[in-house]
N, C-alpha and C positions, 0 to 999 in steps of 0.2 A: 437411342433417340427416345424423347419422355414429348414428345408432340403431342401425346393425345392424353397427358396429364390434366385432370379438374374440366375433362369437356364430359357436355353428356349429350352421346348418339342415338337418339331416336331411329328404330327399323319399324321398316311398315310396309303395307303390301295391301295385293290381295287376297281372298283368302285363299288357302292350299297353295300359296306359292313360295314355303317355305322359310320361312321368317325367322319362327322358333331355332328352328336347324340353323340356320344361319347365326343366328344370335349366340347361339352355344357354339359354334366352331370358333367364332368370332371370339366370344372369352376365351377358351383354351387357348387360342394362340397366345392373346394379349398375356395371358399367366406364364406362358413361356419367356417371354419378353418381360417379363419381371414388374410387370403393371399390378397398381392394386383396382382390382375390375368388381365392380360394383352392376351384378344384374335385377333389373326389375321387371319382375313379371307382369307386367299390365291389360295383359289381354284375361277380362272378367267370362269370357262365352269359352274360354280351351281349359276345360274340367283337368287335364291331367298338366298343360304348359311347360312349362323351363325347366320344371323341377325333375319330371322323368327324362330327362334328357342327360343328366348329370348324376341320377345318383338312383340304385336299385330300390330302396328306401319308400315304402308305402306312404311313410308318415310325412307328411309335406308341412311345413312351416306355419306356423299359425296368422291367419292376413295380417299385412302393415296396419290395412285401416286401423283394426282395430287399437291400433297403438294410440291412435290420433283421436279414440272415442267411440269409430265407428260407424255406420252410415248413417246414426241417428244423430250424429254430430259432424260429418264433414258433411257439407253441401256439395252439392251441385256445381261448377263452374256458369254452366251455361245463366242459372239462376242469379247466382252471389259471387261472383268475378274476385272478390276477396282472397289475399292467400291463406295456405291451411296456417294451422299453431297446432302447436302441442296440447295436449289433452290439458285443461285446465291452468292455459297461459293464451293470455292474447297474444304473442309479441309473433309477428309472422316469422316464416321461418326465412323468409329473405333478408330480414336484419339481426335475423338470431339460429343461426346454421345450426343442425342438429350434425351430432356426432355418431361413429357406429355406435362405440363406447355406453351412451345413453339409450339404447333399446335392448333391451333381453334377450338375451339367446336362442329362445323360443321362435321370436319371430322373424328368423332366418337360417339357411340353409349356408352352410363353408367348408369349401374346398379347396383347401392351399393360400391362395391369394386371393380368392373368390368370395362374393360374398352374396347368395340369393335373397331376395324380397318377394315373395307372391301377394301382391295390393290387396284381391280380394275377389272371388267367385261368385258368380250367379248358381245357386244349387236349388231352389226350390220355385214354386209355379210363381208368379204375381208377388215376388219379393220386392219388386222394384228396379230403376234402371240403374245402372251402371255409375253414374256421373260422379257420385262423392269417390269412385277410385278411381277416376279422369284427374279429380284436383290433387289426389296423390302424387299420381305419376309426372304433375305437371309442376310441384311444388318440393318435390322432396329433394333437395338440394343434400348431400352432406359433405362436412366438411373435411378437409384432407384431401390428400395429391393420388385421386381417384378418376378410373374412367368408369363412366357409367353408360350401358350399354340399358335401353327403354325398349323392352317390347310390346308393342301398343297394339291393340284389335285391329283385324280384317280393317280392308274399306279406307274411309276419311272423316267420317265421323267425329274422331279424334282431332283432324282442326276446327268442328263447328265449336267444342267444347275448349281450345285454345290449349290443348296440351302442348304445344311445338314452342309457345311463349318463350320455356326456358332452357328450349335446347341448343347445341352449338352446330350439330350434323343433323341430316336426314338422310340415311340411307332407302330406297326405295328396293326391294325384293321383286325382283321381275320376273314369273314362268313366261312358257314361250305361249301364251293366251291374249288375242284381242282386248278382251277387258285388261287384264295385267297392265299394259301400253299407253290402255285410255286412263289408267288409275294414277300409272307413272307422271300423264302428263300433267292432270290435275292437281298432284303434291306438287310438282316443280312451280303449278301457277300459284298455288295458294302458299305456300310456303316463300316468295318471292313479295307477296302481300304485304305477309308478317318481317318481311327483312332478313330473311335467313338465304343465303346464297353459298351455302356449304349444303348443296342438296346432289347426289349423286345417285344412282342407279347399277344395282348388282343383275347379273344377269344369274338364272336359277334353272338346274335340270336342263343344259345344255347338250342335248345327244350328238350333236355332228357341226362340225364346222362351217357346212350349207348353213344350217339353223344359227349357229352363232352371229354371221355374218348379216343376214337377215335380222334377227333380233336389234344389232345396232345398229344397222340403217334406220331403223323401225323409231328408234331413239332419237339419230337425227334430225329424222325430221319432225317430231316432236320436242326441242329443242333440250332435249333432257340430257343432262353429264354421265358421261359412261366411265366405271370405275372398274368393271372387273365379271370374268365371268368365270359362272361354278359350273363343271360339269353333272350330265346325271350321273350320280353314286348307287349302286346297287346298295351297298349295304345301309346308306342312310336310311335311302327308301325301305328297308326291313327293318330297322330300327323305330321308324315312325307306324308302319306297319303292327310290331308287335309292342309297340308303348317303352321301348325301352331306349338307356342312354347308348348316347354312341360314341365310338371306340375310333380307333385308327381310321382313317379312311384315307381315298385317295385324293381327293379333293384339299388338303390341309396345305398342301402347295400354291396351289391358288389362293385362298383365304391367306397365306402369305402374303404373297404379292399384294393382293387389296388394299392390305394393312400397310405395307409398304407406302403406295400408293396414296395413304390417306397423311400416313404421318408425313411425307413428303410437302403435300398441299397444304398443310395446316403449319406446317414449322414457321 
């Protein structure tokens, strides 16, 4: 089944309620499944993100932005609502799809059928905010029979700035935390705004079946779509723990099912 062909799934959350994890389990499968998976790192505040999750490797990709100029040339969304272009071409990227082919090796991370992007980092004091790598992740379309999995910052912030514009899914990452619930139900409202109603809710760090049960009632009546729940994994959690990628775990069955579950709804 190729259902999740040319969509790009926006994951979001709160924070610490396992996104990243998610996001990486979520490609590994999709590359078993013989998808060509396109990950973007978009969360600018997680110093080490996607990248140590996938690959032992110190050296991490050099930011997209800079492909695009850099943040002294991509704006803001919230500012200039314009989409991005290519460094030294007006033509947006919505009537002029970029290719992988056209970016340098440099500024991406591959593994297998994988192909990482890290947008761009906050590393230094009073460097500025975040926004010109909100309009990346919300513009960067490429072209080819790609699924693009979007891991976006903590929080919601990310719709003041209209990243969700160009996406097809939103999954919501949900620990078993009051705020988590109240965050979940927030995306479902505001994302309902913007016209996206492929909005779904993962359940995250599931310890017991009591809690399971609970967490989706919790949904219900929140009116929020329940797609799947991950148990706690010891070893993720030591993985996240000691910075490093993760391996086997027990949870990849479930993260099947999910997958299942989404191509399913979307076919």
């Amino acid at each position: 089944m190729n259902a999740l062909k040319n969509k790009r799934i926006l994951i979001c959350g709160k924070g610490g309620s396992g996104k990243s994890s998610i996001v990486s389990l979520l490609g590994n499968e999709l590359i078993k499944r013989n998808y060509k998976v396109i990950l973007l790192d978009a969360d600018a505040s997680n110093p080490g993100g996607l990248f140590r999750l996938f690959s032992d490797n110190n050296k991490s990709p050099k930011p997209l932005i800079e492909f695009f100029g850099g943040r002294n040339t991509v704006t803001c969304p919230s500012d200039d609502p314009s989409t991005l272009t290519r460094k030294n071409d007006n033509a947006p990227l919505t009537e002029s799809a970029i290719k992988l082919s056209e970016i340098p090796k440099q500024y991406s991370y591959k593994k297998k059928n994988l192909t990482l992007f890290q947008i761009g980092k906050i590393k230094e004091a009073c460097e500025g905010c975040d926004g010109p790598m909100s309009k990346v992740a919300r513009d960067f379309i490429v072209k080819g029979d790609y699924v693009t999995l979007i891991d976006i910052e903590a929080g919601i912030e990310h719709f003041g700035r209209g990243v969700e514009k160009n996406v097809d899914v939103i999954l919501i990452v949900v620990d078993p935390t009051f705020e988590s619930f109240v965050i979940a139900e927030m995306v479902k409202r505001m994302s309902a705004l913007m016209g996206n109603k492929n909005v779904w809710a993962i359940l995250n760090k599931v310890d017991s079946k009591d809690i399971d049960l609970i967490m989706q009632s919790s949904l219900r009546k929140r009116e929020v779509d329940y797609l799947g729940s991950i148990s706690y994994d010891k070893e993720i959690h030591r993985a996240g723990l000691e910075g490093k990628m993760i391996n086997q775990c027990k949870v990849e069955k479930q993260i099947a099912i999910i997958i299942n579950k989404l191509e399913n709804v979307l076919k």
